[in-house]
C-alpha positions in Angstrom: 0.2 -12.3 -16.1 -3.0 -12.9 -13.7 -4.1 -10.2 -11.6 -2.5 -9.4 -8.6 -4.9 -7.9 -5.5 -2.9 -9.1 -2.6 -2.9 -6.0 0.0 0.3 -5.8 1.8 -0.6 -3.4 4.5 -3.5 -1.1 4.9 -3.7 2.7 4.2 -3.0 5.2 6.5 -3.3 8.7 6.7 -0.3 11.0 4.7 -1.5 14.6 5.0 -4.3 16.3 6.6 -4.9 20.1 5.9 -8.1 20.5 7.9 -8.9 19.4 11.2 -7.2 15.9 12.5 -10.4 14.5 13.9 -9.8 11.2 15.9 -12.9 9.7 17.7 -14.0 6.1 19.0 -16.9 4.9 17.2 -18.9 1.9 18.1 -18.4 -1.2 15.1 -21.5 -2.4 13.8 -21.1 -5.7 16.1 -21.2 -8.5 12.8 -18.2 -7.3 11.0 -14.4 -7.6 12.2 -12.3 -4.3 11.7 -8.8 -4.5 10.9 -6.1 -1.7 11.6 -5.7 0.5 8.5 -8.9 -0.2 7.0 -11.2 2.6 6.0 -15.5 2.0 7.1 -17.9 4.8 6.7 -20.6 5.5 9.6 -23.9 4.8 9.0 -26.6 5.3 12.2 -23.4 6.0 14.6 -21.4 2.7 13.7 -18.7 2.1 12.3 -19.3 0.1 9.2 -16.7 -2.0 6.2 -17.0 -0.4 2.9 -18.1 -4.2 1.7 -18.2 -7.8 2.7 -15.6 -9.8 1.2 -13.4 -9.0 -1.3 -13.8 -6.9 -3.9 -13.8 -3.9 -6.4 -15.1 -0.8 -5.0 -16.8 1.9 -7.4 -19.1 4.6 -7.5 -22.5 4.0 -7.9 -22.5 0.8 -5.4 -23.2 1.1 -1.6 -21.7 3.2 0.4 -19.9 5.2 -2.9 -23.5 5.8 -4.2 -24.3 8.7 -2.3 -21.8 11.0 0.1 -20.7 9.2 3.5 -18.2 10.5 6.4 -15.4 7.9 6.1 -12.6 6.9 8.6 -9.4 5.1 8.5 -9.4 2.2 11.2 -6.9 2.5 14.2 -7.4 -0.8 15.8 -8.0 -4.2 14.6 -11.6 -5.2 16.5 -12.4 -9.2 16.3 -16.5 -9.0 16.6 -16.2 -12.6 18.7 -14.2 -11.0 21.6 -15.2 -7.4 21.3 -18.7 -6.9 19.8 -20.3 -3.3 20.3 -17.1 -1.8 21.3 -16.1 1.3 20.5 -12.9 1.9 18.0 -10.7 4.6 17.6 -10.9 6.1 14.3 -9.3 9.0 11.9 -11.6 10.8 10.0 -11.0 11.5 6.2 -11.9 15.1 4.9 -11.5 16.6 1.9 -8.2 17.5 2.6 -6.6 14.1 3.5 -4.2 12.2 1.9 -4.3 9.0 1.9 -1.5 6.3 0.9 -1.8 2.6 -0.2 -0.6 0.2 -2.5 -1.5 -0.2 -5.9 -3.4 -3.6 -7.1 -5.1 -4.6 -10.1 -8.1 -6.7 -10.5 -7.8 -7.4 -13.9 -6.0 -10.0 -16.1 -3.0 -7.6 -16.7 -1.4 -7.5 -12.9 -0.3 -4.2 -13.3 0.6 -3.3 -10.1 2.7 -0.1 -10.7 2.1 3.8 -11.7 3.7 6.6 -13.1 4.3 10.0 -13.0 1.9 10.2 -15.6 -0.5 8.5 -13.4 -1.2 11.6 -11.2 -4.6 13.4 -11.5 -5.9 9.7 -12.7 -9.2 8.5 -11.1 -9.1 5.1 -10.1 -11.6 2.9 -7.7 -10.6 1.0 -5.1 -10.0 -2.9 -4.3 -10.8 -4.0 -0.6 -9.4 -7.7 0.6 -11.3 -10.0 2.3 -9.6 -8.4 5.5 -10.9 -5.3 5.0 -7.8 -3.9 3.7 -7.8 -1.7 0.2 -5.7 -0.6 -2.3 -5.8 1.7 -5.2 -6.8 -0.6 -8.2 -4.7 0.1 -11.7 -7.9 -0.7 -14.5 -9.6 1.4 -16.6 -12.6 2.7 -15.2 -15.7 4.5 -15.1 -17.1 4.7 -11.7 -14.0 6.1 -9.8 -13.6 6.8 -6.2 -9.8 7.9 -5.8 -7.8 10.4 -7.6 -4.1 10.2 -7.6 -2.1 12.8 -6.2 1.1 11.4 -6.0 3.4 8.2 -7.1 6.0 6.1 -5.5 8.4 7.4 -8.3 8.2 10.7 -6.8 8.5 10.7 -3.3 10.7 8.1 -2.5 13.2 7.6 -5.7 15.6 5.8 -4.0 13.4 2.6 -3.9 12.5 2.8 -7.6 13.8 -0.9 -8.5 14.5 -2.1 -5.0 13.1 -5.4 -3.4 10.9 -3.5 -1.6 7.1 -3.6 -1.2 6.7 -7.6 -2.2 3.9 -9.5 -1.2 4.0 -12.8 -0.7 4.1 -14.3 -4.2 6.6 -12.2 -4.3 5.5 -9.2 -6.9 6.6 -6.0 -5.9 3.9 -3.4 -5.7 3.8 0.4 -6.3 2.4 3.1 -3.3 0.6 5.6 -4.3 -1.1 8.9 -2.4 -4.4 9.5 -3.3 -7.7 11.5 -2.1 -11.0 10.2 -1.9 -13.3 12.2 -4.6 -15.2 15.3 -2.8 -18.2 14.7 -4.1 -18.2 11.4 -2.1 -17.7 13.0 1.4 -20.0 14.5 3.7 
């Protein structure tokens, strides 16, 4: 089976135990910002975790040192609206975050387990900006699972839900991004 990183929607925000923080931050005037997309600020922008698509890890820009990141609210199209200010979410080390599971290698496993949570995964970020938690073996994680599909919605285990276009239906998953990778 060949990989499969379609993104069906972006993540958003499950759980928050400290603080909600929502702010406007200017974009970074180049980059288009889509709704459910998570940047990190760097000198007061807001910025994409990477142009085009991709597998984010550890060790690469921004995931190479400790950023404040923030889940987009708004999509922003730089041609009509560059340098304006978006409204963001901020992610702490108490947020949980939810998104679909993809998988950038050869094997298209695009599903997790019970026996999935605690994993460390990285991520995998469409050429929209959107990401998803990305099923490989790894060594430069950025995620760790906290919960799976399986577990808190049971019902759906099976369903013809969560299908992207080609049709493959794809696990959610809730997951936190690494402390050690947040201001």
């Amino acid at each position: 089976m060949a990989a499969n990183v379609e993104i069906i929607q972006g993540a958003r925000i499950i759980k928050n135990g400290g603080e909600i923080t929502k702010d406007r931050y200017i974009n970074d005037s180049s980059n288009d910002l889509t709704a459910g997309s998570i940047c990190y600020l760097s000198a007061g922008t807001m910025v994409p975790l990477r142009s085009g698509a991709g597998v984010l890890s550890t060790g690469a820009s921004p995931f190479d040192a400790a950023n404040q990141y923030f889940v987009v609210r708004e999509t922003v199209d730089v041609s009509e609206d560059a340098a304006t200010y978006v409204a963001v979410q901020e992610i702490n080390a108490d947020t949980v975050l939810e998104a679909y599971v993809v998988d950038s290698s050869e094997s298209g496993d695009v599903e997790m387990a019970v026996a999935d949570i605690g994993a460390k995964h990285p991520l995998y970020m469409s050429a929209t900006g959107l990401v998803g938690v990305d099923n490989v073996d790894n060594t430069a994680p950025i995620v760790v699972i906290e919960d799976v599909m399986d577990n808190y919605e049971p019902y759906q285990m099976g369903g013809d839900f969560e299908k992207d276009s080609s049709g493959v239906r794809h696990d959610r998953v809730q997951f936190k991004i690494l402390g050690a990778l947040l201001v």
